[in-house]
C-alpha positions as CSV (number, residue, x, y, z in Angstrom):
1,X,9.6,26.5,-11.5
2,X,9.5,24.2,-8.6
3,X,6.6,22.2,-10.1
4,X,8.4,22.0,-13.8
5,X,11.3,20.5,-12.1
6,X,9.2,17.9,-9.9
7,X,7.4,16.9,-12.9
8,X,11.1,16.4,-15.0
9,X,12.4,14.8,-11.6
10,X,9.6,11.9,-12.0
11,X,9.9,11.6,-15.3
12,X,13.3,10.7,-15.6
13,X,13.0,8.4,-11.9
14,X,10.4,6.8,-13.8
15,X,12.2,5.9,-17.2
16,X,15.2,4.7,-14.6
17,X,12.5,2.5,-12.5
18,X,11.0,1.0,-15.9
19,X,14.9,0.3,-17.3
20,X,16.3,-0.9,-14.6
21,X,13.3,-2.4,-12.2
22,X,12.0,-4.4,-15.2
23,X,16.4,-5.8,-16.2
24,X,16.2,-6.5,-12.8
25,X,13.2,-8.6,-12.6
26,X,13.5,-10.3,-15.7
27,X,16.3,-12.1,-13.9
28,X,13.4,-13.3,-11.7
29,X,9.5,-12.1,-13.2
30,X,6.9,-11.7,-10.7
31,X,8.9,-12.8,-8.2
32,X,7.5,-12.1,-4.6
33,X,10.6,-10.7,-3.1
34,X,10.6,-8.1,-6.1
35,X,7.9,-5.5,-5.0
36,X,9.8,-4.9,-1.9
37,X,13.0,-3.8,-3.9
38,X,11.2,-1.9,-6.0
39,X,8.7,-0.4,-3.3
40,X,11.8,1.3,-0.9
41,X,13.2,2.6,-3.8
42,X,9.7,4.3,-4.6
43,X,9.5,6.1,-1.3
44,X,12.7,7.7,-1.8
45,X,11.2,10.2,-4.0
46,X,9.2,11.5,-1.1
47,X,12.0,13.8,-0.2
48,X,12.2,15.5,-3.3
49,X,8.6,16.0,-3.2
50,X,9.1,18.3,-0.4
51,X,8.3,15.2,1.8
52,X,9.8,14.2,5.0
53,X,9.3,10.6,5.3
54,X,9.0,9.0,8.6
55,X,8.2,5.0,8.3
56,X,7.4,4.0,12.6
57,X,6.8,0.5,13.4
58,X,4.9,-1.3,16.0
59,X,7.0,-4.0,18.3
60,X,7.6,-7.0,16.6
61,X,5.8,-5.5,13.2
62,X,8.4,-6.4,11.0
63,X,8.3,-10.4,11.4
64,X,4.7,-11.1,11.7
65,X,4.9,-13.6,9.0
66,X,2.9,-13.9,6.0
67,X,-0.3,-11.7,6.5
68,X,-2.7,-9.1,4.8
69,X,-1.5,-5.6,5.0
70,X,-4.4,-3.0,4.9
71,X,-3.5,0.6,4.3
72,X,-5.0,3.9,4.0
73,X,-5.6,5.1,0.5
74,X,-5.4,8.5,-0.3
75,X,-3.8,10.0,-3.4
76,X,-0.9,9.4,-6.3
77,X,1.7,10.5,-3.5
78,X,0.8,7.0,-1.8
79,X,3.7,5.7,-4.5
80,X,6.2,7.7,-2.6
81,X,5.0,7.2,1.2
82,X,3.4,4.2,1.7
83,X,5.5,2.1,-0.8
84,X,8.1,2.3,2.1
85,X,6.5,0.1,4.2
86,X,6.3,-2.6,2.3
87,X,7.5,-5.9,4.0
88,X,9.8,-8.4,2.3
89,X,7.8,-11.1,0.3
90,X,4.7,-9.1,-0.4
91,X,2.6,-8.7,-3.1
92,X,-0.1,-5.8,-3.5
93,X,-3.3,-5.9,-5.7
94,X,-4.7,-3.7,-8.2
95,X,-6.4,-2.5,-10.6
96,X,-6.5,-4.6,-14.1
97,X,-6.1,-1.2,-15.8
98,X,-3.0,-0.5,-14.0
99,X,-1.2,-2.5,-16.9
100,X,-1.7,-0.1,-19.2
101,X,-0.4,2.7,-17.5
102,X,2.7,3.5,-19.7
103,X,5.9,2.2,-17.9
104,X,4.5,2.0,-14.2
105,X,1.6,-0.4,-15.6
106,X,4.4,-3.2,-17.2
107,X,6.6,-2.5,-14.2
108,X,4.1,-3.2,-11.6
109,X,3.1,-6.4,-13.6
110,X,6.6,-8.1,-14.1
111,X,7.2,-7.5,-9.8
112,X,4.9,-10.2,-9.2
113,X,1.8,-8.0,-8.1
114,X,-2.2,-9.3,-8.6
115,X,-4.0,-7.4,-11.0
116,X,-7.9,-7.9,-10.5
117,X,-10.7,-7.0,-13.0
118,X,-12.9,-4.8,-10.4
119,X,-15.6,-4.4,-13.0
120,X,-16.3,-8.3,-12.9
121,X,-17.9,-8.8,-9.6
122,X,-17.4,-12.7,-10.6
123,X,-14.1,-12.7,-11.3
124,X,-13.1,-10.4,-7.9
125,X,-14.7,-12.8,-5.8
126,X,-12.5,-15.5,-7.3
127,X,-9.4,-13.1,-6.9
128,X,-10.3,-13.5,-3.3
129,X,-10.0,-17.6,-3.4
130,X,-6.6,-16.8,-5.9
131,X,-5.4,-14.5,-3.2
132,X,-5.8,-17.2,-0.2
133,X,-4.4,-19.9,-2.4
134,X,-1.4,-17.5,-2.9
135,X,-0.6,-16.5,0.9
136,X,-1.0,-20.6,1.9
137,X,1.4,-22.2,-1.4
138,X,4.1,-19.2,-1.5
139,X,4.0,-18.0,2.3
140,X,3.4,-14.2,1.2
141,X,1.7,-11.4,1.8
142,X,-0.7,-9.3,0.3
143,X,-1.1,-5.2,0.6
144,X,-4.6,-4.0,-0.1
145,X,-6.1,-0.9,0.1
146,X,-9.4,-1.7,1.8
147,X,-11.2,2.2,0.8
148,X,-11.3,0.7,-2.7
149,X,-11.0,3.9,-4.2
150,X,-8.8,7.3,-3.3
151,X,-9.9,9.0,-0.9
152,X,-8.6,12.6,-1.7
153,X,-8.3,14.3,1.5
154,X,-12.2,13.1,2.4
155,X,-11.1,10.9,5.6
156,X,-11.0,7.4,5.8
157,X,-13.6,6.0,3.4
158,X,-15.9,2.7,4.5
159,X,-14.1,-0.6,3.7
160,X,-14.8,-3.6,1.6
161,X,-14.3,-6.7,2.8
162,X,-12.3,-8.5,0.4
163,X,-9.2,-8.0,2.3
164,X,-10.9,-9.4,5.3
165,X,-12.5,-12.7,3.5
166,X,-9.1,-13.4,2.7
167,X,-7.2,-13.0,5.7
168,X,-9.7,-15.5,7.8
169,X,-9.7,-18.0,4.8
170,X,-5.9,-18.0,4.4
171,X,-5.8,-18.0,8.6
172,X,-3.5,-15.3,8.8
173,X,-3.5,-11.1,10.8
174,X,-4.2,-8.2,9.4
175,X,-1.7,-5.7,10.0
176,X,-3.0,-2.0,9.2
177,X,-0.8,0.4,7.8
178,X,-2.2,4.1,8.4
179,X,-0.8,7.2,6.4
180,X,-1.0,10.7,7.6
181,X,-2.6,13.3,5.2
182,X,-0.9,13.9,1.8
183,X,-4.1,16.4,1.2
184,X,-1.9,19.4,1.4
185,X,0.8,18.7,-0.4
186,X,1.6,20.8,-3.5
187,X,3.5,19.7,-6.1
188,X,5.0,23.9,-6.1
189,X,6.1,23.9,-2.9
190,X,9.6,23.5,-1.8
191,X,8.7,22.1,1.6
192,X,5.9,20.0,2.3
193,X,6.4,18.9,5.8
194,X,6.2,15.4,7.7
195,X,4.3,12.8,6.4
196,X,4.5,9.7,9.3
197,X,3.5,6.2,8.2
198,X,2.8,3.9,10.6
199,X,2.8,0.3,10.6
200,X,0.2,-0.9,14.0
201,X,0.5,-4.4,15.6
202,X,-1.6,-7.2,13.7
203,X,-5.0,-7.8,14.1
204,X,-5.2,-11.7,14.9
205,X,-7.7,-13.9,12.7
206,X,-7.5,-16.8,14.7
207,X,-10.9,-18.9,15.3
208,X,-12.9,-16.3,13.1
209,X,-14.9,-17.4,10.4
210,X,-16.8,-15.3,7.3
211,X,-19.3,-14.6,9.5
212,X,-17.0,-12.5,11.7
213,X,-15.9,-10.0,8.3
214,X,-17.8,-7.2,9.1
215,X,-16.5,-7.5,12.9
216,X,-13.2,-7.6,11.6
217,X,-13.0,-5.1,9.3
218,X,-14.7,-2.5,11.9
219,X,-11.9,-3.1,14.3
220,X,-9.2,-2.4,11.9
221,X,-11.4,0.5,10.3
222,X,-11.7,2.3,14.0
223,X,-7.8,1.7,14.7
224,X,-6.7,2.9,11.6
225,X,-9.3,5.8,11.8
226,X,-8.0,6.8,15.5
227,X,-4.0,6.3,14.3
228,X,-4.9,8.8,11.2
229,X,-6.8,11.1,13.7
230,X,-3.1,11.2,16.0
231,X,-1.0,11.2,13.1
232,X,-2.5,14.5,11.7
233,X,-2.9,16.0,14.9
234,X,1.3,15.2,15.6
235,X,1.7,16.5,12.0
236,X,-0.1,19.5,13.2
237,X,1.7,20.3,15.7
238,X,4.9,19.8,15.0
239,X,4.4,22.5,11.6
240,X,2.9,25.2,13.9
């Protein structure tokens, strides 16, 4: 029963996001300031998910300036946890196919978000360039989810580093965003606990160059692998 009346829950929050996110935008299409709006309304279906949201931020977080934002990628519930730490002015990246995901797909377009063709190695690599040229003209930022994939309760998967490339080309931090496990929740159970997301003090790119990628994008790896490690060892705890 609980599941049936999830499922009908994000159904109808869906048709209202479509409706009235996409009226909204249209008054402004792909806007950057629009995937903010959108995003904290998102994570307010975490509570009835059986979620308890907690969104923690690191001193002086919040106004870093245009930047990339790497986060932790784990499952569909990132819609409803992550999504609520999105900054103002910032614009994530996806999947091409995303568009044709009915209602989400057209809604994620109009918001002003970067769509990439993943199967064109060619085309990705110019995203990158596209992606720089973005942060340096419009002062935004960009959310990326460095794993590439989902990584379904399996830890924290190896990076690529097309985040990276882009944050020392358009000279600005990375600031990793780390998630604690959604493995375990069910979509059947009343409560699913605390999820914490956590948004750690930015990495600086300053005086790096491509040759310094791999560097980089081991020292956000191993912070955002330790933060996870705490996070579900807090969670833990605090559920025993």
């Amino acid at each position: 029963m609980i599941f049936l009346l999830r499922v009908v829950a994000i159904a109808i929050f869906a048709v209202v996001m479509f409706v009235f996110g996409c009226g909204y935008c249209l008054l402004s299409p792909r806007n950057p300031k629009n995937v903010h709006i959108v995003g904290r309304h998102f994570c307010k279906m975490a509570r009835i998910l059986g979620m308890k949201l907690e969104l923690r931020f690191a001193e002086g977080a919040e106004d870093v300036g245009a930047s990339i934002y790497v986060a932790n990628h784990q499952n569909n519930f990132d819609l409803f946890t992550v999504s609520g730490a999105i900054m103002p002015r910032t614009v994530t990246v996806g999947k091409k196919s995303l568009i044709w995901m009915p209602l989400f797909g057209q809604l994620y377009w109009i918001t002003g978000n970067i769509l990439i063709d993943r199967a064109n190695r060619s085309r990705a690599v110019g995203t990158i360039g596209q992606i720089v040229e973005k942060i340096k003209q419009l002062q935004v930022s960009v959310w990326m989810f460095p794993e590439g994939t989902r990584s379904r309760g399996r830890g924290l998967l190896p990076f690529k580093t097309g985040a990276f490339h882009a944050a020392i080309g358009a000279g600005v931090p990375v600031v990793p965003i780390v998630c604690s496990s959604t493995e375990n929740v069910k979509m059947n159970r009343w409560d699913n606990g605390v999820v914490i997301v956590e948004v750690l003090p930015p990495v600086s790119t300053e005086g790096l160059s491509k040759e310094d990628v791999r560097e980089l994008s081991n020292k956000c790896r191993t912070m955002m692998e330790d933060k996870l490690a705490e996070l579900n060892a807090e969670v833990a705890k605090r559920s025993a």
